[in-house]
C-alpha positions in Angstrom: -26.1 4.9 -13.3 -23.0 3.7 -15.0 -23.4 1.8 -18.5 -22.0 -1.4 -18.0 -20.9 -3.6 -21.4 -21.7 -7.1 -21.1 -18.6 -9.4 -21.5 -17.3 -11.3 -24.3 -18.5 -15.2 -24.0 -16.0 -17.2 -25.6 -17.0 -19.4 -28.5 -18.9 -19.7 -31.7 -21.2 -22.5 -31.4 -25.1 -23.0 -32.6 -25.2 -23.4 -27.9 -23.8 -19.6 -28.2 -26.5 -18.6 -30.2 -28.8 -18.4 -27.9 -30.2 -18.1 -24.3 -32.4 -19.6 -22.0 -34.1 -18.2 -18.8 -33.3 -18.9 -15.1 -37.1 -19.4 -14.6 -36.9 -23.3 -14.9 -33.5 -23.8 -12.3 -34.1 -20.4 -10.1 -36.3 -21.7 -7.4 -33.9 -25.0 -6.9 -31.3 -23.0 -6.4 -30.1 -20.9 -3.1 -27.4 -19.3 -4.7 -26.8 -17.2 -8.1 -23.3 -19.8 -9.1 -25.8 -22.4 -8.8 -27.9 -21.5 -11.1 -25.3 -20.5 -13.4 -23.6 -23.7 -12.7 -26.6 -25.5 -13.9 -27.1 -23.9 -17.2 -23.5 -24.1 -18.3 -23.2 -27.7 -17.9 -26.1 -27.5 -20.5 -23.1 -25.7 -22.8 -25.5 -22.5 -22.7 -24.0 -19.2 -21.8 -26.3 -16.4 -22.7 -28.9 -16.1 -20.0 -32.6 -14.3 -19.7 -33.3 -13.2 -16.1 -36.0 -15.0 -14.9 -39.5 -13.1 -13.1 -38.8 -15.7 -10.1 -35.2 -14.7 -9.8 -34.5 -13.2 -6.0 -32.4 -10.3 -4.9 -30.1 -13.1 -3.0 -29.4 -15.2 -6.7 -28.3 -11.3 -8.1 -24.5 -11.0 -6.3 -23.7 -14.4 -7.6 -25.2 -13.9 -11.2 -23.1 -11.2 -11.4 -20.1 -12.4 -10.1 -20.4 -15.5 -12.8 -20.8 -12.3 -15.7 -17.9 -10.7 -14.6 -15.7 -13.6 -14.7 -17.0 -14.0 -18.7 -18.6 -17.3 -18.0 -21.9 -16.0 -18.8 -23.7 -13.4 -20.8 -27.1 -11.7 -19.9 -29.1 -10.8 -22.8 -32.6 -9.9 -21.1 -34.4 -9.6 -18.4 -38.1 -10.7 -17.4 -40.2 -7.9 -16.2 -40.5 -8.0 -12.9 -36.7 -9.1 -11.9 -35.6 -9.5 -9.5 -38.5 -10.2 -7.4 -39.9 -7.3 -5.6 -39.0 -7.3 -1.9 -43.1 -6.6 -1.2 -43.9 -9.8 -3.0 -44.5 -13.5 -2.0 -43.9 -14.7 -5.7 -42.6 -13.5 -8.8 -44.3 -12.8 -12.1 -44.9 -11.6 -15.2 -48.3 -10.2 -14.4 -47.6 -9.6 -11.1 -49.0 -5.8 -11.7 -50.0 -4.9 -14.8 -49.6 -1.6 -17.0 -52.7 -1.8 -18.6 -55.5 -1.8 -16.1 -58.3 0.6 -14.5 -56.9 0.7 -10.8 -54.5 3.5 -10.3 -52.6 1.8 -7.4 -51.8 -1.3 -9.5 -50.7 0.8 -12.0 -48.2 3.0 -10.5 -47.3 -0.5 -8.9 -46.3 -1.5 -12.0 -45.0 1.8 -13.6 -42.3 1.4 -10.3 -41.3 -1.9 -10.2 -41.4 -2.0 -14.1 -38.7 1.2 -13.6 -36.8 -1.0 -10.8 -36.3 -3.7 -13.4 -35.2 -1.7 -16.5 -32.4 -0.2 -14.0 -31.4 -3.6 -13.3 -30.9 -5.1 -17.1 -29.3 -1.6 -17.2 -26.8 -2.8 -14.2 -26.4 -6.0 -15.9 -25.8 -5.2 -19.6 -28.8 -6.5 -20.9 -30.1 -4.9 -24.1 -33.8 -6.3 -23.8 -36.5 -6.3 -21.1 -39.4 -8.8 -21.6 -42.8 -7.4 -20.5 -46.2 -8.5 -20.1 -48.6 -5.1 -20.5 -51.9 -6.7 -19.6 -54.5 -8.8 -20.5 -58.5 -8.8 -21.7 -61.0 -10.6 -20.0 -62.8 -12.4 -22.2 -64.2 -16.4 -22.6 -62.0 -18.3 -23.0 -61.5 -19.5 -27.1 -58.3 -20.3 -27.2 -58.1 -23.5 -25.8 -60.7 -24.7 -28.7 -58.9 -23.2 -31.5 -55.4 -24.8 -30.2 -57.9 -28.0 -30.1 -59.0 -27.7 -34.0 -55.5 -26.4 -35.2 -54.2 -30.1 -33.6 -57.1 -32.3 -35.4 -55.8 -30.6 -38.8 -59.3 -28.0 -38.9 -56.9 -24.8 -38.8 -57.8 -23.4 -42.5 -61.3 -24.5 -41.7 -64.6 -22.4 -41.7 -65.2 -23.1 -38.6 -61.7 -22.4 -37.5 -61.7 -18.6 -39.1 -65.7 -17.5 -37.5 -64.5 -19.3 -33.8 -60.9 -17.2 -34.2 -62.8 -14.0 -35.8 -65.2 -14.0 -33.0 -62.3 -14.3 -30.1 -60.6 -11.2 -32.2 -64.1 -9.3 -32.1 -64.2 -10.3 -28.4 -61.1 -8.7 -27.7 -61.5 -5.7 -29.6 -64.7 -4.2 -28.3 -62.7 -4.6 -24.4 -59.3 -4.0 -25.5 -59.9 0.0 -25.5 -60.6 0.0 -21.9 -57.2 -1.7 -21.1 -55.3 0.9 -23.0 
C-alpha cells in the first residue's frame, strides 16, 4: 500500500474549514461526480466518507480528489459498503460484542475500511465500537434538559442512574 497525500484545496474560507459527510446526498446519487457535484455547489470541499457510500460512488470520488476539487478528511467505519451487505452502517458489526462471528466481521471490514481512508488520504476513521443494552433514559433526560430541569435534582439521580445502568453491563461489552 502506497501513502497517498491528499491534495491542496484552494482557498481560505470559514466553507474550507470544514467538512461534511456524503451520508445525506450518497443514496441520490448513481455516480461519485454527483455527489461531489452536489456538495461543492454548497462551497464545501473537504468531505467525510459516508457508511452508505457504495464501491460504484469510489472511482468518481476519487477522480474529483485528484483533480483538487475536493479534499477527504475521514472516513465512516464501514466505507465503502461491504459487498455482503444490503445497507450500510455504522453498527453494521460491532467490535464490542459476545459473538465471535460478528466480531471478526467487524475486526475485517473495520481493516477493509482503514485501508481505504489510507487509499484516499484521509487522516481520521470514525467508528462506532458498540453499544449497552439498557432502558432507555435518554430520551427523558433530553426531555428535562429542554423544559430548563438540566441542573435539577431530579435531572442528576435520573442521569446517575442511566450511568450506573451502563456501568454494571458495560464490562461484558469490552
Amino acid at each position: 500500500m502506497t501513502e497517498t497525500a491528499a491534495p491542496t484545496v484552494q482557498g481560505d474560507t470559514m466553507r474550507d474549514r470544514f467538512a461534511i459527510s456524503t451520508h445525506w446526498n450518497a443514496s441520490r446519487h448513481k455516480t461519485g461526480e454527483g455527489i461531489v457535484d452536489e456538495i461543492l455547489e454548497l462551497g464545501i470541499r473537504r468531505l467525510e466518507l459516508g457508511y452508505d457510500l457504495r464501491s460504484y460512488h469510489v472511482d468518481g470520488i476519487k477522480r474529483k480528489q485528484d483533480a483538487g476539487e475536493v479534499r477527504i478528511d475521514s472516513v465512516h467505519n464501514y466505507c465503502p459498503v461491504p459487498p455482503e451487505a444490503t445497507r450500510g452502517g455504522p453498527e453494521l458489526y460491532t467490535l464490542a460484542v459476545g459473538h465471535w462471528q460478528i466480531h471478526e466481521a467487524a475486526i475485517m471490514s473495520t481493516t477493509q475500511t482503514i485501508q481505504f481512508a489510507a487509499e484516499m488520504g484521509a487522516k481520521l476513521v470514525v467508528m462506532h465500537c458498540g453499544n449497552v443494552a439498557i432502558r432507555p433514559l435518554t430520551p427523558k433526560l433530553v426531555a428535562m434538559s429542554d423544559q430548563g430541569e438540566r441542573y435539577t435534582n431530579a435531572y442528576e439521580k435520573l442521569k446517575l442512574k442511566l450511568i450506573t445502568q451502563r456501568e454494571k453491563k458495560v464490562t461484558a461489552q469490552l
